[in-house]
C-alpha positions as CSV (number, residue, x, y, z in Angstrom):
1,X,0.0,0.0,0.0
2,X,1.1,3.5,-0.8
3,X,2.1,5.6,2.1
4,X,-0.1,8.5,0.8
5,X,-3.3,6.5,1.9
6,X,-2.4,7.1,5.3
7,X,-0.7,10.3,5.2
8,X,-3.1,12.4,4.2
9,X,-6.0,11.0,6.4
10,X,-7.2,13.7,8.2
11,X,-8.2,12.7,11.8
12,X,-10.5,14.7,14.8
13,X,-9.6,14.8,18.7
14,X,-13.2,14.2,19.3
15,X,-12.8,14.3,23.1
16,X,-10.5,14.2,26.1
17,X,-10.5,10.3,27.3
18,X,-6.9,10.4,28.1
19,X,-4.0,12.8,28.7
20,X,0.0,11.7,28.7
21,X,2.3,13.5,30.5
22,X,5.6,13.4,28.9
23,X,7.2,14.5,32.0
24,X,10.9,14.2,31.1
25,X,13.3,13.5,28.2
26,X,16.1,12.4,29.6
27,X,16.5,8.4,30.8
28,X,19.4,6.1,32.6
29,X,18.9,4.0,29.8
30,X,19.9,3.6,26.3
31,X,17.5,1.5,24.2
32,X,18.0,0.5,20.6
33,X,14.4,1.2,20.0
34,X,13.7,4.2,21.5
35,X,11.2,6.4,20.2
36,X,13.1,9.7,21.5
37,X,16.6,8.2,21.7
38,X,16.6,9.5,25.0
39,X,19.8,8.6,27.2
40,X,21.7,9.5,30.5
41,X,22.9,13.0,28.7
42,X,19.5,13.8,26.8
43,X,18.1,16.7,28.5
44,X,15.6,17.3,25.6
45,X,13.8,20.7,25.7
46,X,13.3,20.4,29.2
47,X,11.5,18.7,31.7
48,X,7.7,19.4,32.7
49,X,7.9,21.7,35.8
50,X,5.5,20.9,38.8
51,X,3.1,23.4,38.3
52,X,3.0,22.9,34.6
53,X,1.9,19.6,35.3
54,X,-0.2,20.3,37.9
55,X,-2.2,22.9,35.4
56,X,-2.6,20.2,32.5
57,X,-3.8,17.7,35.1
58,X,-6.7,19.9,36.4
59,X,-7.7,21.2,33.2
60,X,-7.9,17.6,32.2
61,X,-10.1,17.0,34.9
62,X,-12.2,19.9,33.9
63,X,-13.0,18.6,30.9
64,X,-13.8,14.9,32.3
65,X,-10.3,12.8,31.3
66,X,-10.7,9.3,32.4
67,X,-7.1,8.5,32.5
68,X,-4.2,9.7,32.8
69,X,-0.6,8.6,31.7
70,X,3.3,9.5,32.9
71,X,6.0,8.8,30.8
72,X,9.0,10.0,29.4
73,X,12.6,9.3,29.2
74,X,12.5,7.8,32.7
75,X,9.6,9.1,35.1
76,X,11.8,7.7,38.1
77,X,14.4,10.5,37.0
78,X,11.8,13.7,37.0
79,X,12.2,15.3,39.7
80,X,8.3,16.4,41.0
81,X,7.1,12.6,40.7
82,X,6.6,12.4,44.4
83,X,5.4,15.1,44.3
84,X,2.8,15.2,41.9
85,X,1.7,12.2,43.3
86,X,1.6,13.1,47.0
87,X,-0.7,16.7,45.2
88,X,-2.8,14.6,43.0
89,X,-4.6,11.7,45.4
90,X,-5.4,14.9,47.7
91,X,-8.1,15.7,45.0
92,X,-11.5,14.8,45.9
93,X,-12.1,13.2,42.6
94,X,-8.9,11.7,40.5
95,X,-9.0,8.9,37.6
96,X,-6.8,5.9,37.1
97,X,-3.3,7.1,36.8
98,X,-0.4,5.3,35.2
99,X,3.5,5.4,35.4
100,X,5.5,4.0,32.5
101,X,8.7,3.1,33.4
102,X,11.9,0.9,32.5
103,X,11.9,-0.8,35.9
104,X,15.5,-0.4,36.9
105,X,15.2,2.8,39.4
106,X,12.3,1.2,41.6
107,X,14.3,0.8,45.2
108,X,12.0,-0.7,47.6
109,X,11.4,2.6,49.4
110,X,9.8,3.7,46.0
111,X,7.6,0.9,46.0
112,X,6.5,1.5,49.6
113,X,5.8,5.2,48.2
114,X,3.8,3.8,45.0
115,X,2.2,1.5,47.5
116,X,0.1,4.4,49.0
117,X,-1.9,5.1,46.2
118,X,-2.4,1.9,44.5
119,X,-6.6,1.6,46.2
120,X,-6.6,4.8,44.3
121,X,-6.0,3.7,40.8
122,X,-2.6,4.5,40.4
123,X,-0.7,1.7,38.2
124,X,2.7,0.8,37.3
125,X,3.8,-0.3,34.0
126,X,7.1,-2.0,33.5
127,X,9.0,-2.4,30.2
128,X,10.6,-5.7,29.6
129,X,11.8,-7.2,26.1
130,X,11.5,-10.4,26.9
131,X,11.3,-13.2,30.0
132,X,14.8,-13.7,29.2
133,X,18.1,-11.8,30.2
134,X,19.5,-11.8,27.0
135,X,16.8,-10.5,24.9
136,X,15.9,-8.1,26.8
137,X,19.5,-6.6,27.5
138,X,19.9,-6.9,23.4
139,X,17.8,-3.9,23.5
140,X,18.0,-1.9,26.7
141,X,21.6,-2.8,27.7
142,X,23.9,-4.9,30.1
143,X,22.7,-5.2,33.6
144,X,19.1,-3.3,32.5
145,X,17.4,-7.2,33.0
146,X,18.5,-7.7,36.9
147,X,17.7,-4.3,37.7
148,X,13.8,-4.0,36.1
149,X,13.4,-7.7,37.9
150,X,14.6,-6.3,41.0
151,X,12.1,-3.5,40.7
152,X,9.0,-5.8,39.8
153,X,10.3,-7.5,42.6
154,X,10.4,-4.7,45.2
155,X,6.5,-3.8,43.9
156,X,5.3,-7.4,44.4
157,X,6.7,-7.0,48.3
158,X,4.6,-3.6,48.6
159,X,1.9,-5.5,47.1
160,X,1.9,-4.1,43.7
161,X,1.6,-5.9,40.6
162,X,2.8,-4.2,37.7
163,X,1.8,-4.3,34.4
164,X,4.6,-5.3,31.4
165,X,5.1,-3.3,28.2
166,X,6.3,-5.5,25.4
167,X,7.3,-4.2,22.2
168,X,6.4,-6.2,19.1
169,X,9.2,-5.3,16.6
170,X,8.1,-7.2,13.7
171,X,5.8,-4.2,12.4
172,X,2.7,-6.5,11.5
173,X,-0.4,-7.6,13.5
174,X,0.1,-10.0,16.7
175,X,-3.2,-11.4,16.8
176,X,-5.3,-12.2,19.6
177,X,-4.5,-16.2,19.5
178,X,-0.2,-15.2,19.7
179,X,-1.1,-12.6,21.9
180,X,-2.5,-14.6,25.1
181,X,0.3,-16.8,24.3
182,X,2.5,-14.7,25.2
183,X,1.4,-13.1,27.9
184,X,1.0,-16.4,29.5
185,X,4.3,-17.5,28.9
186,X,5.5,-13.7,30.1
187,X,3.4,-14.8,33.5
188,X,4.7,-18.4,33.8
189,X,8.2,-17.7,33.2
190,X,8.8,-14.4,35.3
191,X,6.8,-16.3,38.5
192,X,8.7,-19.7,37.9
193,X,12.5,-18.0,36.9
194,X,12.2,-14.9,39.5
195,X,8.7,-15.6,41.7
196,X,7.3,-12.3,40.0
197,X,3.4,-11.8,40.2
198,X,2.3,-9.3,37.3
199,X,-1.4,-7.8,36.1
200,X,-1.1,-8.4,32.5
201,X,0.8,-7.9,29.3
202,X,0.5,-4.5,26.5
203,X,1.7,-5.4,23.5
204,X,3.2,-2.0,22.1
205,X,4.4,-1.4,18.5
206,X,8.0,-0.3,17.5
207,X,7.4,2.6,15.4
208,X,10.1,4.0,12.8
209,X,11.2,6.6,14.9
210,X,14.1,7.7,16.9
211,X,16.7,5.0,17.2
212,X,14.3,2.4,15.3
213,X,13.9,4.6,12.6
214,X,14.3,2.4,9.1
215,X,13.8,-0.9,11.1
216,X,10.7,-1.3,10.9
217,X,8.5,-1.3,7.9
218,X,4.7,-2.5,8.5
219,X,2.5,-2.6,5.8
220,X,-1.4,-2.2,5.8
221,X,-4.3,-2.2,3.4
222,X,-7.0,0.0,2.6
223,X,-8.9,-2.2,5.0
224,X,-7.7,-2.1,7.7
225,X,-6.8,2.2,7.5
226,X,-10.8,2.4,7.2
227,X,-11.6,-0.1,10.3
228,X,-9.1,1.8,12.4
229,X,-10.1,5.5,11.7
230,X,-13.0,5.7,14.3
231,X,-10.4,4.1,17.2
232,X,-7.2,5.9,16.8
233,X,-5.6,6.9,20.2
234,X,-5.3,10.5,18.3
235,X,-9.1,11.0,18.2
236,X,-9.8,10.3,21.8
237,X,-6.6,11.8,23.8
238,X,-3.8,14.4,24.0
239,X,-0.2,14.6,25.4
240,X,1.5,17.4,26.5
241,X,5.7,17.8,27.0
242,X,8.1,20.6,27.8
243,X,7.5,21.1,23.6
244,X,3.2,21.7,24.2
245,X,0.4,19.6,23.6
246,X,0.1,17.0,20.5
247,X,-2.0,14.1,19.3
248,X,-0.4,11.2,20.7
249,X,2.3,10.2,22.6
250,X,4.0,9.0,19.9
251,X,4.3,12.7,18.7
252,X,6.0,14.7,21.7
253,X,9.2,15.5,19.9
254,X,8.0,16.6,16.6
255,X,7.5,20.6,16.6
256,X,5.1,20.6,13.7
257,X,2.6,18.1,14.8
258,X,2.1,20.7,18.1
259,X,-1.7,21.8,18.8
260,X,-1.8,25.4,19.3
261,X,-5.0,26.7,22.2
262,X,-5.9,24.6,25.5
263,X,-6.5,21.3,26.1
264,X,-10.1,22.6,25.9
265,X,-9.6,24.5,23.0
266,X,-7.6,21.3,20.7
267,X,-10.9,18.9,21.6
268,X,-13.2,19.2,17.8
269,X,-9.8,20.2,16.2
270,X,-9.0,18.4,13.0
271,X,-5.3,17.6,12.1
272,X,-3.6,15.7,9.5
273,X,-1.6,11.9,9.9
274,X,1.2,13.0,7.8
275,X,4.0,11.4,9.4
276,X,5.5,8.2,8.3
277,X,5.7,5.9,11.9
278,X,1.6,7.2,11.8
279,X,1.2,3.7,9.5
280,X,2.2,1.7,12.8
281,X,-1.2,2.6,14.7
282,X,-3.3,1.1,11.4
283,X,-0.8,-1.8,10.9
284,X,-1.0,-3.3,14.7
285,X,-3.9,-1.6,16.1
286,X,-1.7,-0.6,19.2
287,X,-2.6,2.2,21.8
288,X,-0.3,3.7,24.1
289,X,-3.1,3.3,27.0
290,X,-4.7,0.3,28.1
């Protein structure tokens, strides 16, 4: 299929479901597939300040967001993450709330800190690459494996069971059949190798972006561009970054594809998919969000 079938699709944020908080660009990893290539020295434009965040978050609520997303570079490493969380579960109404993270930075005191708010809807999300050390490090680097363990390992003591982000590098579809397969073989290996407890599995895409720009080339057909239009994470959410608010997640870094007004203001806006790793989201189906 042409690219130009997707390209020029022209797509509407039709309401405020979800908001991601791209708190931070900088990350203590350095991951061959990163969307941002973010690393130890990648200071980005910035990080979100506290009350930045804290503005976003109640105008989100305003305007009836039903989740809420933190991700970056590293969450771990921004510096108001206690913070913000310690603010936000004050609020006498808050909606499920949930931190992506690579794992490695999650000391037991942290946990014990995450623990506090977990009756409150707050999640945890943990990337892993595989069940095994040395697929995983293939992609995230020596010593990365032990370390995220260790953290899902400190959250299971608190009583939290994460979530784990996988990314499916092939580019095509994982359909439902391969997909339960391997989250069950995710749950039975990291509770029989490392006695880990976990909530589930998200399958996540590798876009050609960032580092894994060129290796990855998915294809799609008219088909499945028309049955995907109406469920695009782009027509139900926004995320915001130290750059301003965007479509998606996905988008954070690239200074065209920046919504001018409020978060108010960008819900009925209209906006083109004009960007090449756009043909991931039709080809897989994947959302950032649960």
């Amino acid at each position: 299929m042409e690219k130009s079938c997707v390209l020029k699709k022209v797509v509407t944020c039709a309401a405020l479901d979800e908001l991601w908080l791209h708190v931070i660009y900088k990350c203590n990893l350095n991951c061959r597939h990163c969307l941002f290539s973010c690393s130890p020295e990648k200071e980005g434009p910035g990080h979100l300040s506290l009350r930045e965040t804290v503005k976003y978050v109640k105008e989100a609520l305003g305007q009836g967001v039903r989740a809420i997303y933190i991700t970056g570079g590293e969450p771990l490493i921004w510096p108001y993450l206690n913070d913000f969380l310690s603010w936000y579960y004050t609020l006498e109404r808050v909606v499920p709330l949930t931190i992506l993270t690579n794992g490695t930075l999650i000391g037991l005191e942290q946990a014990s800190f995450f623990s506090r708010f977990t009756s409150q809807g707050l999640n945890l999300r943990v990337s892993l690459e595989c069940y095994t050390r040395e697929n995983h490090e293939e992609y995230r680097g020596a010593g990365s494996f032990s370390r995220a363990i260790q953290g899902i390992k400190n959250l299971n003591t608190c009583g939290i069971r994460p979530w784990v982000a996988y990314v499916n590098k092939s580019g095509g579809r994982l359909g439902s059949s391969p997909s339960q397969k391997l989250e069950d073989d995710f749950r039975q290996r990291l509770n029989a190798d490392h006695g880990l407890q976990i909530a589930g599995l998200k399958i996540i895409a590798a876009y050609a972006k960032g580092r894994f720009a060129g290796l990855v080339q998915p294809e799609v057909t008219l088909e499945q561009v028309a049955e995907k239009m109406d469920c695009l994470q782009c027509t139900y959410g926004v995320a915001v970054s130290k750059n301003g608010m965007f479509p998606c997640p996905v988008l954070v870094d690239v200074p065209q594809a920046a919504m001018v007004g409020s978060l108010k203001e960008v819900v009925g806006k209209s906006f083109t998919l004009n960007y090449d790793f756009c043909i991931s989201c039709f080809a897989t189906g994947t959302t950032c969000g649960q």
